[in-house]
N, C-alpha and C positions, 0 to 999 in steps of 0.2 A: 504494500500500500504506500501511496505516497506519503512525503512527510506534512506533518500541520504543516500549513498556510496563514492559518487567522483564526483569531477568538474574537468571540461577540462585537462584531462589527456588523450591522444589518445592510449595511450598503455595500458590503462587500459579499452578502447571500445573493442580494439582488440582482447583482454584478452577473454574481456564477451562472444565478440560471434564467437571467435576458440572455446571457450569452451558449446558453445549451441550445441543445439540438431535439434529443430524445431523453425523456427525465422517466425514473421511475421513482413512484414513490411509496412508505410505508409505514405504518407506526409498530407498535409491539405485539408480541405476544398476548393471547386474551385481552381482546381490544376495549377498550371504554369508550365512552362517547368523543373526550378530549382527542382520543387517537384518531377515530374515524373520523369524526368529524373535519381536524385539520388538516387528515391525509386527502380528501376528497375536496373541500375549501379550496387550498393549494392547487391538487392536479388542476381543478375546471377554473383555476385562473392562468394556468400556466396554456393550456388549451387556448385558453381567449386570446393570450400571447402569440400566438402559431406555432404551440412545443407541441412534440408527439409525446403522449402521456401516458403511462400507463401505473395501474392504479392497483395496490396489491397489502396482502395483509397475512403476517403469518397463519393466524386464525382465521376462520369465516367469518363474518357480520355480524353480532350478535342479533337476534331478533328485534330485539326495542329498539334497533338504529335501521332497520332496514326503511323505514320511513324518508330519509333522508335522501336527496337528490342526488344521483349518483350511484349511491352502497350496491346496485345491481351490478356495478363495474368492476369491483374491487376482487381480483383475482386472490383466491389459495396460496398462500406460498410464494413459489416464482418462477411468472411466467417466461418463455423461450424470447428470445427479441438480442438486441443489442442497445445499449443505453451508454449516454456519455457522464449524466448525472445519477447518480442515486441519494435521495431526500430521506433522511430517517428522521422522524416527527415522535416525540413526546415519549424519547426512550433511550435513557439515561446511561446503560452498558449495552456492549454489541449483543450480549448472550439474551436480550429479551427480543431480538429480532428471529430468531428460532433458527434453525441449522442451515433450512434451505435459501433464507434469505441475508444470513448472516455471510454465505461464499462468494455474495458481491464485494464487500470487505475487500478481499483479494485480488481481485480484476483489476485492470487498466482503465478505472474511473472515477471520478471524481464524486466524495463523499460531504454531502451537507449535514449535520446535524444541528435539527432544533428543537429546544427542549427548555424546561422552566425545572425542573429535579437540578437540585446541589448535585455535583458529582465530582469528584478527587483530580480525575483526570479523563483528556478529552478523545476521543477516538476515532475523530472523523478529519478531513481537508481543512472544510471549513466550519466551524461552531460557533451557534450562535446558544447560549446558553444563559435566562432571566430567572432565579430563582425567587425575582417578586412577582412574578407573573403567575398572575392565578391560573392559568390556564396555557397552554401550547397555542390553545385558537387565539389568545391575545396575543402574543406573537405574531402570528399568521395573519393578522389583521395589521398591524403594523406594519409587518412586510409589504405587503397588497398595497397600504398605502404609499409605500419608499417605491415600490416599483410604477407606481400611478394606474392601476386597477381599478376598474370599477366596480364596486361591492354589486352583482346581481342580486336577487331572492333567493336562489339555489348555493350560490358564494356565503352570501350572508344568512342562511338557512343552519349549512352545516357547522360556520362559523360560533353563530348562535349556540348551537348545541353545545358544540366543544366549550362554552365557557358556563353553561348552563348546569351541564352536567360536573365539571372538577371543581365546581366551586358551591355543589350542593345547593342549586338554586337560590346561590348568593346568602347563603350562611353560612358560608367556611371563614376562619379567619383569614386567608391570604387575599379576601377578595376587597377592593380597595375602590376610592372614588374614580379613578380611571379603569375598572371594570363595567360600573356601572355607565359611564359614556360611552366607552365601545357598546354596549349592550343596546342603548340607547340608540346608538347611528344604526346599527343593522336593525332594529325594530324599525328603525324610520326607511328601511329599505324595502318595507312590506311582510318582514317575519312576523307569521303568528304567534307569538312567545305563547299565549295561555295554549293553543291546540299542543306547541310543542310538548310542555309540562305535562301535560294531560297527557298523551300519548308516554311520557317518560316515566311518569310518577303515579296516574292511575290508572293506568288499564295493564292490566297483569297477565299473564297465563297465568290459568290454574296451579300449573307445575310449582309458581312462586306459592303458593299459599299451602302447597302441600306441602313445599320442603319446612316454611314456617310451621307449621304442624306439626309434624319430624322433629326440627329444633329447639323449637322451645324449652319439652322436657330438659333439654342440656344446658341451658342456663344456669349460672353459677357464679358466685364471689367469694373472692377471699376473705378470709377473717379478717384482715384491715379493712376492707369495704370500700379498695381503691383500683383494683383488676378483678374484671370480670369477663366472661369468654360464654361463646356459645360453639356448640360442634355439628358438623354431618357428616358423618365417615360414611366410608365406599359403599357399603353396603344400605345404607339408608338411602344412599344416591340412588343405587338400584333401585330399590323397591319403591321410589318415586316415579324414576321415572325423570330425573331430573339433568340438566347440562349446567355447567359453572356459572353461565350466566344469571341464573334463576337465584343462586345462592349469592348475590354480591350484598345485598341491602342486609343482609341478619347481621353483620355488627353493628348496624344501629341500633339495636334491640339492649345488646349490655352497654351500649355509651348513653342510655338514656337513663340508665338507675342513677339517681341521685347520688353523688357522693362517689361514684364513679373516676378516674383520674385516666385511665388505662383499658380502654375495651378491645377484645380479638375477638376474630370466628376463627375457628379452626375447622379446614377443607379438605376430606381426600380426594384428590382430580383422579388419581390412580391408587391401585394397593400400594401402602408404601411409600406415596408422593403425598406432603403434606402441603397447601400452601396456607398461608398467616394471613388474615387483614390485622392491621394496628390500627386502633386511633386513639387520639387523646384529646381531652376537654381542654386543661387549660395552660400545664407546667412541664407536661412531660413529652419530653425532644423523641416520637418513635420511630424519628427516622435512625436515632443512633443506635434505641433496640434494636430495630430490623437487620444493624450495621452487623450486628453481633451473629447474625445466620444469614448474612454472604446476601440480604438484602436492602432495601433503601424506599426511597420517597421523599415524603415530607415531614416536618415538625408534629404534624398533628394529623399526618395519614401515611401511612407507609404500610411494606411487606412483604414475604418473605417465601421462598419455597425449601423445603426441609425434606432431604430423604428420611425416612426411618418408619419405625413403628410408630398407629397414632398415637395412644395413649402416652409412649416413651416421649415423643415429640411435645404432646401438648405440656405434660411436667416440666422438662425443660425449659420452654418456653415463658412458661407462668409464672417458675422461679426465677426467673432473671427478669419477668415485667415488677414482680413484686420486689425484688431487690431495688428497680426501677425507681418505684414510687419510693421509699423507704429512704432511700437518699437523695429525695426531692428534685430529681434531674430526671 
């Protein structure tokens, strides 16, 4: 791979890919709104550009985002082509780009990363990296503007999302008064913001309410009464009937008990493969927990993928979020 070029200069993103040819682009591994969103945003502005685009995502679409203009496009994996640019969006180490999309890394092309995740050190050509940026789509809307893009409905659609959904419908704390002015110009672009929410927040599969069903019994706190965790291991997956996606919202459930400091879910995706949600109300940094099992994020959401047995895993885990809280960091 080439060597770095540039950090966090947006005018020099802008540069890279007015001046591409054929761009691919991608976010991470089990996608969230933020990713899809600003993977799609981007491409269909790069299009309006006259760049050949092509539009790709380790994982498939999750369901709740297929609404979005575009998400038809967004190829598996990685598809056959040749590319001068490749855009990695709102994913922090190469290993969340997943195996077959991480072998561009290697090729004879030029690598953009943009991303709002702290990270230690940078992996791409060019990075552009805002860790006060609530979202990857405030980024991506910035850029849009540095390159002089017109925000359409469909631009400013998935835009929308991407800052809708990583900022918790604007009740995270990273979301600030210039969230809410991007928010505000791409409403005035014609996005439906309440159909969005609606489509994001209430209308569910069933699946979701089953797995709630499922989990709840597993609710639990520590004797301090400042970590608390909910589970669904593989087997209840089963017998759901359930995909990852459907499981993401159950750590809201233990960051709402009162007096709470430290909530997880704990997920088998596979036998064996455990992954961590973290969040935390109001002192404690979980992105340095998650640091601690080879994962990352934010101050107040981050997470984590853990080989091992579940139960071995979730003890672990617990122990060191309650040591966490215990020394008040």
């Amino acid at each position: 791979m080439k060597n770095h070029r540039q950090n966090n200069n947006l005018a020099g993103v802008a540069g890279v890919l007015t001046s591409a040819n054929s761009v691919i682009l991608s976010g991470h591994v089990m996608p969230d709104g933020d990713s899809i969103g600003s993977t799609i945003a981007l491409g269909l502005a790069l299009e309006k550009m006259g760049k050949k685009v092509t539009l790709s995502s380790p994982h498939a679409v999750p369901e709740m985002y297929r609404f979005l203009p575009g998400a038809h496009r967004v190829h598996q994996g990685l598809p056959e082509g040749e590319y001068d640019v490749f855009v990695v969006l709102d994913c922090s180490v190469p290993d969340r780009l997943g195996d077959r999309l991480q072998k561009l890394l290697d090729k004879d092309i030029t690598v953009v990363n943009i991303d709002h995740h702290q990270t230690k050190e940078t992996f791409a050509h060019v990075n552009y990296i805002d860790p006060k940026a609530a979202a990857t789509g405030e980024i991506i809307y910035d850029l849009l503007v540095e390159m002089g893009v017109d925000l359409d409905l469909d631009i400013a659609t998935n835009l929308y999302t991407a800052i809708v959904t990583d900022t918790g419908a604007f009740k995270y704390e990273g979301t600030t008064a210039n969230t809410h002015r991007k928010a505000a110009a791409l409403l005035e672009c014609g996005v439906p913001g309440s159909r969005i929410c609606k489509l994001l927040y209430d209308e569910k599969p069933i699946e979701v309410l089953k797995v709630l069903q499922a989990a709840l019994p597993t609710l639990s706190i520590s004797p301090c009464g400042k970590v608390a965790w909910i589970s669904f291991d593989w087997q209840s997956r089963q017998r759901v009937g359930a995909r990852d996606e459907h499981t993401d919202e159950l750590v809201d459930y233990p960051r709402k008990i009162k007096g709470v400091e430290v909530a997880m879910l704990f997920r088998e995706i596979s036998p064996g493969s455990v992954k961590v949600s973290m969040r935390s109300n109001y002192y404690v940094d979980v992105n340095k927990l998650a640091a601690q099992f080879d994962g990352g994020g934010h101050k107040r959401a981050a997470g984590c993928l853990i080989q091992g047995e579940f139960n071995a895993v979730k003890e672990r885990v617990i122990e060191a979020a309650i040591q966490v809280v215990q020394r008040g960091t």
